[in-house]
Every structure is written in C-alpha cells, then in structure tokens.
C-alpha positions as CSV (number, residue, x, y, z in Angstrom):
1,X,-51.0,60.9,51.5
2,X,-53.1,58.7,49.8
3,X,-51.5,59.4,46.3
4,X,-48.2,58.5,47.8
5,X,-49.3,55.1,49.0
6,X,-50.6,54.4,46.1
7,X,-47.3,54.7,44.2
8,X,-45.6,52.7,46.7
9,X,-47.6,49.8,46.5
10,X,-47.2,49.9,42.3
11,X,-43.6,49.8,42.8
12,X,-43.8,46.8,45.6
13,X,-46.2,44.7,42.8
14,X,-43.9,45.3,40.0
15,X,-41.0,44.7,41.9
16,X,-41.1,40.6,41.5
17,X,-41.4,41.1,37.9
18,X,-38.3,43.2,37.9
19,X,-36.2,41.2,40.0
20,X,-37.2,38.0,37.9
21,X,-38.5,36.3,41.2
22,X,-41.8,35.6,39.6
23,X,-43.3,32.8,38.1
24,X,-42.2,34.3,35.0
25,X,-38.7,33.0,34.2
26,X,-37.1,36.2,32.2
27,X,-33.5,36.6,32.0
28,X,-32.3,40.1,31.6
29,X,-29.1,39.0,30.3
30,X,-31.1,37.9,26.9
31,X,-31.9,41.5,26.6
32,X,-28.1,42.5,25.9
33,X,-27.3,41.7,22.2
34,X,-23.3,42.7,23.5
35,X,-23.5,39.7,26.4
36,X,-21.7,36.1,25.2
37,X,-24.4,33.8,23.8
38,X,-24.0,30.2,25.5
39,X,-22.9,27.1,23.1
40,X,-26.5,24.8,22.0
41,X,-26.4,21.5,23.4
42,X,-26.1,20.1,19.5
43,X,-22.4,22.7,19.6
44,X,-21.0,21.4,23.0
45,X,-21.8,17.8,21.7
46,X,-20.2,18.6,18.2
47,X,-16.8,20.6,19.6
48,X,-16.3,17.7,22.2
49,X,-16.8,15.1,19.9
50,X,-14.2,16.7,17.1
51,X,-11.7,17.7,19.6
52,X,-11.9,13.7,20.8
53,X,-11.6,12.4,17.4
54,X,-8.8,14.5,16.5
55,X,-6.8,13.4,19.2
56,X,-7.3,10.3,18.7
57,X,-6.4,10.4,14.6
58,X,-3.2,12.1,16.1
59,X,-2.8,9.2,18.7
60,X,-3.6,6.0,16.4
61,X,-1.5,7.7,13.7
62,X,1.4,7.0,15.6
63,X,1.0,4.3,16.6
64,X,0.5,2.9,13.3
65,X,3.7,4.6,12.3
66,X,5.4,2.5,15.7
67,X,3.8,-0.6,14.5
68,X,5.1,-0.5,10.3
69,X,8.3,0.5,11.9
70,X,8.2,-3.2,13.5
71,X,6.8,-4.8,10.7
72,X,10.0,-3.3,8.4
73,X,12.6,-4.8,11.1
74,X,10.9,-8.0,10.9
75,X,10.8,-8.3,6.7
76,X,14.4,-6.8,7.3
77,X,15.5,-9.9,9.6
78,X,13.7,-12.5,7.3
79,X,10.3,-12.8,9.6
80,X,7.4,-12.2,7.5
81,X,5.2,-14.0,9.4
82,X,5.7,-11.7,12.3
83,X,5.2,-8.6,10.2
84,X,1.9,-10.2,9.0
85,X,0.7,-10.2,12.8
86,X,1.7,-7.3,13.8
87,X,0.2,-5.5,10.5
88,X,-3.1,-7.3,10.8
89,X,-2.9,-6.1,14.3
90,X,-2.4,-2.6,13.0
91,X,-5.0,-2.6,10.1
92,X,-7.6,-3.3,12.8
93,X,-6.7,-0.2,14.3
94,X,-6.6,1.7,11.3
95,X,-10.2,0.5,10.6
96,X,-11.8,1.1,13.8
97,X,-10.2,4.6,13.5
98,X,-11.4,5.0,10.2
99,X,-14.9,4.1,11.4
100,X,-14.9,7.0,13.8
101,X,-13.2,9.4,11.9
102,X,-17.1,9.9,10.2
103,X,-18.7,10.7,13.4
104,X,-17.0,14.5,12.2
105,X,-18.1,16.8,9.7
106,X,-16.2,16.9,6.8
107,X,-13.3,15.2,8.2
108,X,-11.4,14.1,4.9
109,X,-8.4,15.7,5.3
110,X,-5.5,14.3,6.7
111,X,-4.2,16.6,9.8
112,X,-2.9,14.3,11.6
113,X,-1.1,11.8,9.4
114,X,-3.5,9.0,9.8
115,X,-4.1,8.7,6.1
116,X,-0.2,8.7,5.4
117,X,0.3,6.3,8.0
118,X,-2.5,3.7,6.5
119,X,-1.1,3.8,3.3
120,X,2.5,2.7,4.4
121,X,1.0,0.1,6.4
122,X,-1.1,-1.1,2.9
123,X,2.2,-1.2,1.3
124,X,4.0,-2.9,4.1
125,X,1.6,-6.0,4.9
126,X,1.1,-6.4,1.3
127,X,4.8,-6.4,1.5
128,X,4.9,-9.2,3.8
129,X,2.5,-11.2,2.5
130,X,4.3,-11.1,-0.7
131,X,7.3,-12.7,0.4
132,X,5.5,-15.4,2.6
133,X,3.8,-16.4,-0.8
134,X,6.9,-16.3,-2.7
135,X,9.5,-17.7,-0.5
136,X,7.5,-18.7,3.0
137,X,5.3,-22.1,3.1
138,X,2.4,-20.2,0.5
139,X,-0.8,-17.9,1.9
140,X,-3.5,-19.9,3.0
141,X,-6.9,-19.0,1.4
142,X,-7.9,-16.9,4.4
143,X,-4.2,-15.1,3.8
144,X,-4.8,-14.8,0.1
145,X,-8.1,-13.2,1.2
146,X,-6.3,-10.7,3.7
147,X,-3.5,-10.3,1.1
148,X,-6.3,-9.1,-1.5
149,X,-7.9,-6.9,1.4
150,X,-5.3,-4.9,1.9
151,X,-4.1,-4.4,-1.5
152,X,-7.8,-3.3,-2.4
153,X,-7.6,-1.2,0.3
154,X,-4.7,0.3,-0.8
155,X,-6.1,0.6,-4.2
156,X,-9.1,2.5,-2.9
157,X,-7.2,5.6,-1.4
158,X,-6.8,6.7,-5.2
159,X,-8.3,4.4,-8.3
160,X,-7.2,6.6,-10.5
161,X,-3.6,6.3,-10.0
162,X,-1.5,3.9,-12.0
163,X,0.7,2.5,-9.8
164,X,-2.0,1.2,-7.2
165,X,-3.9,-0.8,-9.9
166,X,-1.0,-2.0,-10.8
167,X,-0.3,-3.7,-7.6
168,X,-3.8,-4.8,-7.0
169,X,-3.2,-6.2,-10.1
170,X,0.0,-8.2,-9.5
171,X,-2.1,-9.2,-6.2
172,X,-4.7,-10.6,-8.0
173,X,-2.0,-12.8,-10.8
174,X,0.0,-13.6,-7.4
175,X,-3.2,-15.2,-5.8
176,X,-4.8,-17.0,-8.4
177,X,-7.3,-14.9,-9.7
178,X,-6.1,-14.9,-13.1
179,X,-9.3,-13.2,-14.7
180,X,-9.3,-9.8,-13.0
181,X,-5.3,-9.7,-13.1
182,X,-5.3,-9.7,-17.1
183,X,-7.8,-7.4,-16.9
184,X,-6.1,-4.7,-14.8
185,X,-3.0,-5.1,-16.7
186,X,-4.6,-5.2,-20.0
187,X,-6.4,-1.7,-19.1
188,X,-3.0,-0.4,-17.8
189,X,-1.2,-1.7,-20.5
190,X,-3.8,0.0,-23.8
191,X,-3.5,3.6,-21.5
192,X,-1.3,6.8,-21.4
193,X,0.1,5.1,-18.1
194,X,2.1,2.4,-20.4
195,X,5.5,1.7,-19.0
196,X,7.9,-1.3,-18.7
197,X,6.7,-2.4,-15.4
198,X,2.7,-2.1,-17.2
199,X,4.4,-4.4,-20.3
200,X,6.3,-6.9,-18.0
201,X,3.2,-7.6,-15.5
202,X,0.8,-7.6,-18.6
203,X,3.2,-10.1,-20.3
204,X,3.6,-12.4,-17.5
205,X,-0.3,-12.3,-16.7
206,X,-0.5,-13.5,-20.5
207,X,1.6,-15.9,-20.0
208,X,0.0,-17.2,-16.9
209,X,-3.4,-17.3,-18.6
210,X,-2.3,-20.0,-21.1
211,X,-1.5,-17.0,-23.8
212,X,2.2,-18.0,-24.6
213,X,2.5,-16.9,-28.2
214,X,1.5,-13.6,-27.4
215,X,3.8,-13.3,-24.0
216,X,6.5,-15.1,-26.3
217,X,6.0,-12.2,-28.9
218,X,6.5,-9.4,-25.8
219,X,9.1,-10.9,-23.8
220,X,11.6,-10.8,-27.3
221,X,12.0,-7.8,-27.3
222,X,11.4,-6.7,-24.2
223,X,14.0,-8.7,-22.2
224,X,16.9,-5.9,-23.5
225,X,14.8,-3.4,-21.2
226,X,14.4,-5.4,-18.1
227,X,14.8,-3.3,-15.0
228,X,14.8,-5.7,-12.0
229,X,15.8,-9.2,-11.9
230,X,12.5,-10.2,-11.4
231,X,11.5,-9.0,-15.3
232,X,14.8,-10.9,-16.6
233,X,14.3,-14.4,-14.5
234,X,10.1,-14.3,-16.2
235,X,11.5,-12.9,-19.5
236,X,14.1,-16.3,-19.4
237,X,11.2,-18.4,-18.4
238,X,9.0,-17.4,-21.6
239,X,11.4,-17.5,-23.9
240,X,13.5,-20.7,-22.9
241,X,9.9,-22.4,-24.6
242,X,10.1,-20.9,-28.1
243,X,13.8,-20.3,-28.1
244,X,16.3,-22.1,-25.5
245,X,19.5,-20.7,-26.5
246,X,18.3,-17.4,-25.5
247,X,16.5,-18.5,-22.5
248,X,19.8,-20.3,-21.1
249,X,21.9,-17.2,-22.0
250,X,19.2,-14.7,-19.8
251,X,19.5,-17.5,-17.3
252,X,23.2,-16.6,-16.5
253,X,22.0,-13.1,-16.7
254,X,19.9,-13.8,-13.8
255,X,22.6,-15.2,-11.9
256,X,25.3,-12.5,-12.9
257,X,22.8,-9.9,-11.7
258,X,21.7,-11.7,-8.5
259,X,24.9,-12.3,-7.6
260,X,25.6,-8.4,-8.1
261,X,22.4,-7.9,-6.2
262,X,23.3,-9.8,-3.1
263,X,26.4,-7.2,-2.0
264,X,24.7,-3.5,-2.3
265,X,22.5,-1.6,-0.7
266,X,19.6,-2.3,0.8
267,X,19.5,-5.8,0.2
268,X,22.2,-6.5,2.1
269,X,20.8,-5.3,5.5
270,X,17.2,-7.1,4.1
271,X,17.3,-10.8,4.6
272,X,14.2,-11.4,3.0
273,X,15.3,-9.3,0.0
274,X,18.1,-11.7,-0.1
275,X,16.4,-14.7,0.2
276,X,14.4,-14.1,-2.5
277,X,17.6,-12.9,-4.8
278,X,19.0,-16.2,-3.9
279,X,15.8,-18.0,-4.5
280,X,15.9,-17.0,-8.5
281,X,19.7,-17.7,-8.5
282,X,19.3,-21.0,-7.7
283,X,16.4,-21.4,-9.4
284,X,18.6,-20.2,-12.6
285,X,21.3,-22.5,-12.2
286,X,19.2,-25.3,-12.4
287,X,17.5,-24.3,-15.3
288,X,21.0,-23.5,-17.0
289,X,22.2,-26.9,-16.3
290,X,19.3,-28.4,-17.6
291,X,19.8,-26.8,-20.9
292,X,23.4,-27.6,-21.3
293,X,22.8,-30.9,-20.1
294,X,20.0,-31.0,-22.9
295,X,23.3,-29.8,-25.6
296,X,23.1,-26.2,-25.4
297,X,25.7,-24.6,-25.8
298,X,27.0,-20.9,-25.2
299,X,28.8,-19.5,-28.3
300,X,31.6,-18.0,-26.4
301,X,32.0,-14.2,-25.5
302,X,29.2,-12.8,-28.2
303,X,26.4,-14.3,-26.7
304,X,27.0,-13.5,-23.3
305,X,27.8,-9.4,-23.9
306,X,24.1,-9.5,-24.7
307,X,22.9,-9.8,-20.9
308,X,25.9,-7.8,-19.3
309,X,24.4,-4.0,-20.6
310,X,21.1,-5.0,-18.6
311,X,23.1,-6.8,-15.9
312,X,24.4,-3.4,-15.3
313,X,21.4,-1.6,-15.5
314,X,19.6,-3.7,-13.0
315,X,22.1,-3.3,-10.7
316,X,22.7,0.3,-11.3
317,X,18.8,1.0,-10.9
318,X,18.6,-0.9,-8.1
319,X,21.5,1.4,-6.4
320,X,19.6,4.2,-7.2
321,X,16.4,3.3,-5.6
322,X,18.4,2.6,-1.9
C-alpha cells in the first residue's frame, strides 16, 4: 500500500513539469524538428518591408510612365514649360523612390519597370528643357542647373555608354559650360565610339570655344555627311566665315530641307519640332539674303546639286526614325 502511494505522488510532482505549467517555460513543440519553425522578428521585418517596397516600385513606376505620357503631349502641343513642371514633379518621385528602393537587399534589378520609366523621364525633361532654351525665353540659371541634373542623371544609369555622354555633353555646350563639353566630346571623338553625330558635336564645341580654324577644317568636309538639319544649319554657320559662297549655298540647303521637314512624320503632329524647323529656316533666309545682298552670287544649277543629295538624306533619315 505504501509502495503504491508512493508512485502516485511521483507522478502528481512530475506532472507540472510535464504539462509545462511550471515555472519552467518549455515548449514541447521545440522538441519536433518536423513542426514549422516561426519567422525571427529580423524575417517578418525584412519580408514586410520588401513586399512594401515592391509594390510601391510597381506603383510609382506607373505613374511615372502616366506623367512622361503628359509631358510628350505637352512638347507635342508646343508647351515646354508645362512638360518642365510636370517632369520636375515626376523626378521628385522618381528620387524619393529611389531612396527607398535601398531599404531592400540587393534590390538592383528592375522588376517592376521603375528603372525604364526613369530613364524616359531623363530623356523627356532634358527634352523639354532643350527646346525652352532653344526656342522658349532661355533657362534661367536654376533651370540650367536642373537641365544639367537630369542629364547627369541620365548619364549615371550607364557611363560607359556612348550615347549618354554624348548628351551630357551637348548639355553642358548648350548651358555654357564650355570646358567640360569639349572635353566629353573630345574623349568621344579620339574613341572606337567615333561617329558623325561624335564629329559634328565635337566640331561645334570647337567652334564654340574660340577654335575656328580647326572647326573650319572639320565642317569642309563634313557638311556632305550631315544627317539632320541641325548638323547642316552649324556646318553653314562655320563655314560662311572662311568661305561664304559655300556657306550661302548650305544656307538654301537648310531651307530646302526644313521646308521638306515641316510636312512628314512626326514633326508634323510635334509643334515644338516645328517651331524649331521653322526657327533655322528663317534664321537661313536671313543669312542668305545677307550674302547676296553682300554680292554673292549662286552659279546657277551646279552649285546647288551639291546640297540636294544630303537634302534628301536628311529628309529620308528623318522618315525613318518616325
């Protein structure tokens, strides 16, 4: 009897232990290496916090995309200056996103399309602020700083590609800062990357550094390869100084292929486009009539079958590219 109660009170002392009522906090489930572990607090925090940002890449990516749209139908209808707000509007966004977007671990790709969507709006704004410079009232200096921004920016998604040094380069002749445009373009200009847009930007940042001769001794034989009426109109403007029948003739170039310009695809649905075609027309006839009022004159037929073969390239690349 005594032997029985003995073994019931062991089992009644061990019992607390058993049923994890004591003092002792043991879970039982630990002891199953098949039960599901819980997630760490550092997990939780990390899978909420990537889940969040990934939406919200997803979420500001298209709404970037919706505000570029805008900014294209505002260039398209001549308003630069509203496509400047609304892209500075957009490339706050894009940097407050950006700025988040390095809360999570090894986020440098680009599921969501905010990368893509960044880049257009670099392209876009610079854009914009192109056209106000060229054809608007000028950039202020803040503008010209903004304008610089977001080319840099656009530089800085790949240095190492030709194209985006390029236009940080144009940026920087387009702005003023003379020094660091003849730089890029002299680097672009002695590399593999060498093409006619590298030769023409390099000449004209010669040019516009006081270096006439050597622009002069570009633009002569260049201005047979001109590709947009752009390269023409600077390749008259160089060479009407060291040679003025020449310049005169690739003056009526300019207006035979601006005038060609003005009726295709897209510049006809882009008023800004067109304003600016219009812009170096007129600013060709004037210098034409200068000339001839200076006694320059056209020697009939010969002279002006030089410009039509890159009349009709211009215009044909131009097609192309719509």
């Amino acid at each position: 009897m005594k032997k029985k109660l003995a073994l019931v009170m062991a089992f009644l002392t061990l019992l607390p232990v058993i049923s994890g009522c004591s003092k002792i906090n043991v879970d039982i489930s630990k002891l199953n290496p098949f039960a599901p572990k819980k997630e760490t607090v550092v997990q939780k925090t990390y899978k909420d916090t990537k889940t969040e940002t990934e939406k919200t890449r997803r979420e500001y990516a298209k709404e970037i995309d919706s505000m570029v749209n805008q900014m294209v139908e505002k260039i398209n209808a001549g308003d630069w200056n509203s496509a400047i707000t609304i892209g500075e509007d957009a490339y706050a966004i894009a940097e407050e996103q950006a700025a988040k977007a390095k809360t999570v671990k090894g986020a440098v790709y680009d599921e969501f399309g905010l990368d893509s969507a960044k880049e257009k709006l670099y392209e876009v704004l610079s854009d914009a602020y192109d056209y106000k410079n060229h054809l608007g009232s000028g950039l202020t200096d803040k503008e010209k700083e903004r304008f610089v921004r977001t080319e840099r920016a656009h530089f800085s998604i790949n240095p190492a590609e030709p194209f985006k040094k390029l236009a940080l380069a144009k940026v920087m002749i387009d702005t003023g800062n003379l020094t660091e445009g003849l730089k890029l373009t002299t680097e672009l200009y002695n590399s593999p990357a060498k093409n006619k847009d590298i030769t023409e930007s390099y000449a004209w940042a010669l040019y516009l550094s006081g270096k006439k001769r050597e622009a002069y001794d570009i633009y002569k034989t260049f201005y047979i390869q001109s590709e947009t009426l752009v390269q023409l109109y600077h390749s008259a403007l160089v060479i009407e100084e060291f040679d003025k029948l020449l310049g005169l003739i690739l003056y009526m170039g300019c207006e035979g292929a601006g005038n060609n310009l003005m009726v295709i695809e897209p510049n006809v649905k882009n008023l800004s486009a067109q304003t600016y075609i219009s812009k170096v027309i007129t600013d060709s006839q004037k210098a034409k009539d200068r000339l001839l009022a200076g006694g320059f004159r056209i020697d009939s037929q010969y002279n002006l079958e030089k410009v039509e073969q890159i009349i009709k390239s211009i215009v044909t690349l131009s097609e192309e590219q719509k």
